[in-house]
Chimera marker file (.cmm) of the C-alpha trace (Angstrom):
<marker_set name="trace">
<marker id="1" x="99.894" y="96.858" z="97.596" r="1" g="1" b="0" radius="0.5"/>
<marker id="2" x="103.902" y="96.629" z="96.564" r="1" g="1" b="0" radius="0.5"/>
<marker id="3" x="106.303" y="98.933" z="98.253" r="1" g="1" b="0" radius="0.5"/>
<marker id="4" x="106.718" y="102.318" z="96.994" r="1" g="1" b="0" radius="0.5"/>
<marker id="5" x="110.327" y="102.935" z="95.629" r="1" g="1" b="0" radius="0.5"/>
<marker id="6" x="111.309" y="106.338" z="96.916" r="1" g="1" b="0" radius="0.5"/>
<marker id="7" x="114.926" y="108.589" z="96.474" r="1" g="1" b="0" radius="0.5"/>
<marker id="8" x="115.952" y="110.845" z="98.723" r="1" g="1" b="0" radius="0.5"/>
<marker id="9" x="118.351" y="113.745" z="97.743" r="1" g="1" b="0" radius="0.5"/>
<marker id="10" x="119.542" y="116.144" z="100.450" r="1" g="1" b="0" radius="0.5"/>
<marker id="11" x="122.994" y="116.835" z="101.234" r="1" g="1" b="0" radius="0.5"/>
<marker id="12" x="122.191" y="116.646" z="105.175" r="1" g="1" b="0" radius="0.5"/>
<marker id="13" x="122.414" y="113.541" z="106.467" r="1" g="1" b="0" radius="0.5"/>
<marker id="14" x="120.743" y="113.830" z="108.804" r="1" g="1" b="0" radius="0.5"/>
<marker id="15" x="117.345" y="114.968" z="107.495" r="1" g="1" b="0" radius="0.5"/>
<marker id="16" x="117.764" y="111.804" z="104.798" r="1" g="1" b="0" radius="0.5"/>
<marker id="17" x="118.511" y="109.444" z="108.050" r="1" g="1" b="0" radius="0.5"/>
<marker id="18" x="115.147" y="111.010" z="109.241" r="1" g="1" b="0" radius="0.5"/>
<marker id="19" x="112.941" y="110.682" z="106.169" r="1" g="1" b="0" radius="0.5"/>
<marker id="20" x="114.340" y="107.259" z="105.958" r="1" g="1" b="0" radius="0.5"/>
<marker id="21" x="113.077" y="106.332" z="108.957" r="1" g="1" b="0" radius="0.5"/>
<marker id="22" x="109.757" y="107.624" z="108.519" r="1" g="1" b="0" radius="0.5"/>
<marker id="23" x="109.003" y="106.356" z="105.043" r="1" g="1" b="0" radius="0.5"/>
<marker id="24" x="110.331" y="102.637" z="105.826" r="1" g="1" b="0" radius="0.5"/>
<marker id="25" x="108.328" y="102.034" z="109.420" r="1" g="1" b="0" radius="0.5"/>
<marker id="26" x="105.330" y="103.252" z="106.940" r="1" g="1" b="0" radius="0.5"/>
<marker id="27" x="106.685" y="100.117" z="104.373" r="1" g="1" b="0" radius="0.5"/>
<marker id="28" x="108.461" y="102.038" z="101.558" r="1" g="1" b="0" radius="0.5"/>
<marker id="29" x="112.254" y="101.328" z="100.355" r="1" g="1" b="0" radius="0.5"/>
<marker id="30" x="114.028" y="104.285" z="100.127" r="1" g="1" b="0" radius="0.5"/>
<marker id="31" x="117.492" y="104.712" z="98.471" r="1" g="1" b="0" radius="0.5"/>
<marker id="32" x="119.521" y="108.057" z="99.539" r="1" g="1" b="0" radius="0.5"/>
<marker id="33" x="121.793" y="110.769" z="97.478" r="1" g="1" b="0" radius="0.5"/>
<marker id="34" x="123.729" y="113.448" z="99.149" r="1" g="1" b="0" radius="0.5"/>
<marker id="35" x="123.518" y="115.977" z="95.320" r="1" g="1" b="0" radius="0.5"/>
<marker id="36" x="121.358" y="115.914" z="92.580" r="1" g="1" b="0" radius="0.5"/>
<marker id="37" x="124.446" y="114.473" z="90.034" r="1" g="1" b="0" radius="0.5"/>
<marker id="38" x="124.455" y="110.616" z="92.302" r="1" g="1" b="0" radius="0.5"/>
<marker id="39" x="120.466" y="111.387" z="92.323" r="1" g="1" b="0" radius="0.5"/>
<marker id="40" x="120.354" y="111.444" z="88.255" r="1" g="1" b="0" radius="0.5"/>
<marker id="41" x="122.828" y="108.310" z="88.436" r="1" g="1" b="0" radius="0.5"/>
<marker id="42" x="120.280" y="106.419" z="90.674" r="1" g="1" b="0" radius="0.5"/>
<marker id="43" x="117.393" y="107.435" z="88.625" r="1" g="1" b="0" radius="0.5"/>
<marker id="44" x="119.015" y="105.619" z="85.702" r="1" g="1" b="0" radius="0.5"/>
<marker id="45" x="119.529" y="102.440" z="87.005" r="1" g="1" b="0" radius="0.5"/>
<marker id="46" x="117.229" y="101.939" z="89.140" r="1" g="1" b="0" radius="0.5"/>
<marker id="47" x="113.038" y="102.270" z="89.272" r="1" g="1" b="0" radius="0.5"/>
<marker id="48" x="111.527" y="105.062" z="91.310" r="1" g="1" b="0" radius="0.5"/>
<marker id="49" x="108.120" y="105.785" z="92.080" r="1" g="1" b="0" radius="0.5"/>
<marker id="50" x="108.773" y="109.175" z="94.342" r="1" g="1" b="0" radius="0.5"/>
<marker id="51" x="111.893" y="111.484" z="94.412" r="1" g="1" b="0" radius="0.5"/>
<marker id="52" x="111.562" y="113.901" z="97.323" r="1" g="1" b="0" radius="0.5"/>
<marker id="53" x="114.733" y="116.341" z="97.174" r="1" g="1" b="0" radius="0.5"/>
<marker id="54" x="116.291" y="119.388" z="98.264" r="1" g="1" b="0" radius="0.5"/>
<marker id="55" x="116.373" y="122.415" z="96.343" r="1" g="1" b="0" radius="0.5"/>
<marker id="56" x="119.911" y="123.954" z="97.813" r="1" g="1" b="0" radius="0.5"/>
<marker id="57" x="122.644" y="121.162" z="97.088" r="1" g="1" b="0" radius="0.5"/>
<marker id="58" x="126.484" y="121.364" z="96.171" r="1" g="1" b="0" radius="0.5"/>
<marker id="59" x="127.474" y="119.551" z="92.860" r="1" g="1" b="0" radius="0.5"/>
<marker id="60" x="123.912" y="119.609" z="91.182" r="1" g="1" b="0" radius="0.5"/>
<marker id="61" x="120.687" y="121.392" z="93.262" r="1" g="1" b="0" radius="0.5"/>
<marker id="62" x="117.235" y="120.167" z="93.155" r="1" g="1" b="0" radius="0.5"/>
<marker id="63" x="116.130" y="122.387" z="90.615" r="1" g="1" b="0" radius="0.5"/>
<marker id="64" x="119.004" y="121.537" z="88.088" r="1" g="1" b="0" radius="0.5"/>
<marker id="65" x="118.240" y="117.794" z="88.858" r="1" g="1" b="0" radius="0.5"/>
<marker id="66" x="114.716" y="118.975" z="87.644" r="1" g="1" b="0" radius="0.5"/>
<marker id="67" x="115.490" y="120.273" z="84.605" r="1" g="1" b="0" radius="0.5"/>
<link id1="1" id2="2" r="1" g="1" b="0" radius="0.2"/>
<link id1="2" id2="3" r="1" g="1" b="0" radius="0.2"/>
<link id1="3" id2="4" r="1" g="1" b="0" radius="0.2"/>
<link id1="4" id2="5" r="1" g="1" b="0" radius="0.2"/>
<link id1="5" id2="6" r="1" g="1" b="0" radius="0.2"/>
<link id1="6" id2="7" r="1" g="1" b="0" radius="0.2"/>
<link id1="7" id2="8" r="1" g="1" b="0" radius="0.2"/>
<link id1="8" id2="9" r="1" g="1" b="0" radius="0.2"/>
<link id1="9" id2="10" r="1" g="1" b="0" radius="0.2"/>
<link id1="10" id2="11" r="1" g="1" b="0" radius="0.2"/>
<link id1="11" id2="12" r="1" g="1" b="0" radius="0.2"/>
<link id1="12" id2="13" r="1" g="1" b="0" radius="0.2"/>
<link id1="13" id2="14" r="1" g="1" b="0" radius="0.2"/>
<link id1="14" id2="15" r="1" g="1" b="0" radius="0.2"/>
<link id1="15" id2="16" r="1" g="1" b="0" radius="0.2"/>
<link id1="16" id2="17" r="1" g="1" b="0" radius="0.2"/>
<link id1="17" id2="18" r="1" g="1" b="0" radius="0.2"/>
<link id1="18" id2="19" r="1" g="1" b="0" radius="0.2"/>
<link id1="19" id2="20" r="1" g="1" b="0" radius="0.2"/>
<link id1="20" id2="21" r="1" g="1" b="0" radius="0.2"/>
<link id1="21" id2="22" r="1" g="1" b="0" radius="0.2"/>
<link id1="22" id2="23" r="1" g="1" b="0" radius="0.2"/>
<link id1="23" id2="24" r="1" g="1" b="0" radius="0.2"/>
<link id1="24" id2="25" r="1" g="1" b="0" radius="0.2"/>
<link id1="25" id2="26" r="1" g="1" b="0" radius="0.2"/>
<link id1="26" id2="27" r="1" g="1" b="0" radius="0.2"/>
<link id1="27" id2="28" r="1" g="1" b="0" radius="0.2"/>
<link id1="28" id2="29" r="1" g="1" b="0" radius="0.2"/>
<link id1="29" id2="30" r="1" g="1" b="0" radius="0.2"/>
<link id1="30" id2="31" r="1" g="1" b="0" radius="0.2"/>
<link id1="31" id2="32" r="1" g="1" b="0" radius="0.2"/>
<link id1="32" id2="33" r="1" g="1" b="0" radius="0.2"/>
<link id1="33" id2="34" r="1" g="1" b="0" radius="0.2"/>
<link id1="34" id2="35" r="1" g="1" b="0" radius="0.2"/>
<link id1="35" id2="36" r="1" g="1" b="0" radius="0.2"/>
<link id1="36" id2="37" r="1" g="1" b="0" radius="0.2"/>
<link id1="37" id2="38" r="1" g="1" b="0" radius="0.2"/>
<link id1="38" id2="39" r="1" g="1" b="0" radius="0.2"/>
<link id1="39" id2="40" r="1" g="1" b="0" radius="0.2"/>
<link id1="40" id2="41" r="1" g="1" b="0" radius="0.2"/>
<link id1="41" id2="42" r="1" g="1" b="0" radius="0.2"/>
<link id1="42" id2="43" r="1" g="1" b="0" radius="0.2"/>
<link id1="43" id2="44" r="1" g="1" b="0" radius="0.2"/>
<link id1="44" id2="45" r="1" g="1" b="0" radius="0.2"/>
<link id1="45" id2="46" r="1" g="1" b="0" radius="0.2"/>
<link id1="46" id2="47" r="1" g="1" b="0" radius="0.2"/>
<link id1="47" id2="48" r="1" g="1" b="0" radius="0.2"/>
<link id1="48" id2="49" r="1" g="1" b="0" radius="0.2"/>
<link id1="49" id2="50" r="1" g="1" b="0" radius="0.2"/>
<link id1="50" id2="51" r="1" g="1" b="0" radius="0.2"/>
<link id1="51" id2="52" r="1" g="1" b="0" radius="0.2"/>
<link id1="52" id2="53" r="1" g="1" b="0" radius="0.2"/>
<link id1="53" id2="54" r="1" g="1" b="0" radius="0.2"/>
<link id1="54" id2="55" r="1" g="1" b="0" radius="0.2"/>
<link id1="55" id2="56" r="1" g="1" b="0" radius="0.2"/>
<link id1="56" id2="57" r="1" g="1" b="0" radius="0.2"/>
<link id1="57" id2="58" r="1" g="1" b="0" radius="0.2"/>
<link id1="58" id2="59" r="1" g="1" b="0" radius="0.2"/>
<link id1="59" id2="60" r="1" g="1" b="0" radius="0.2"/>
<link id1="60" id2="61" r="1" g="1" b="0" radius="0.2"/>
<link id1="61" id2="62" r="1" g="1" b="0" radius="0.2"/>
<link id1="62" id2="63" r="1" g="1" b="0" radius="0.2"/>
<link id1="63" id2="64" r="1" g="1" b="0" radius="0.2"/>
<link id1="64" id2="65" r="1" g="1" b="0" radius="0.2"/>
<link id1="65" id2="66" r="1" g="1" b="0" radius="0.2"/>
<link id1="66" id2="67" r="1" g="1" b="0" radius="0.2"/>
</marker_set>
């Protein structure tokens, strides 16, 4: 099974440190954004298989990011 890709958007850093942590003892890369606008700029260059992100974020929120 390959490694699941996964971005994390959340402009804590510490709850992105923590789902980090999680995700890559259980054998997934993660990449991290602190707003949805450097979230849509990873998503363009890059392959992801999960985006898990916050819905209240300065710059561009989860739900703009969505749309």
């Amino acid at each position: 099974m390959s490694k699941k890709n996964i971005l994390i958007i959340d402009d804590d850093e510490m709850s992105r440190g923590l789902l980090r942590m999680v995700l890559e003892y259980d054998g997934c890369q993660c990449v991290e954004a602190e707003n949805g606008a450097r979230g849509l700029s990873i998503l363009e260059s890059q392959s992801i298989d999960v985006m898990i992100l916050d819905k209240v974020m300065p710059v561009m929120n989860g739900m703009e990011l969505l749309n």
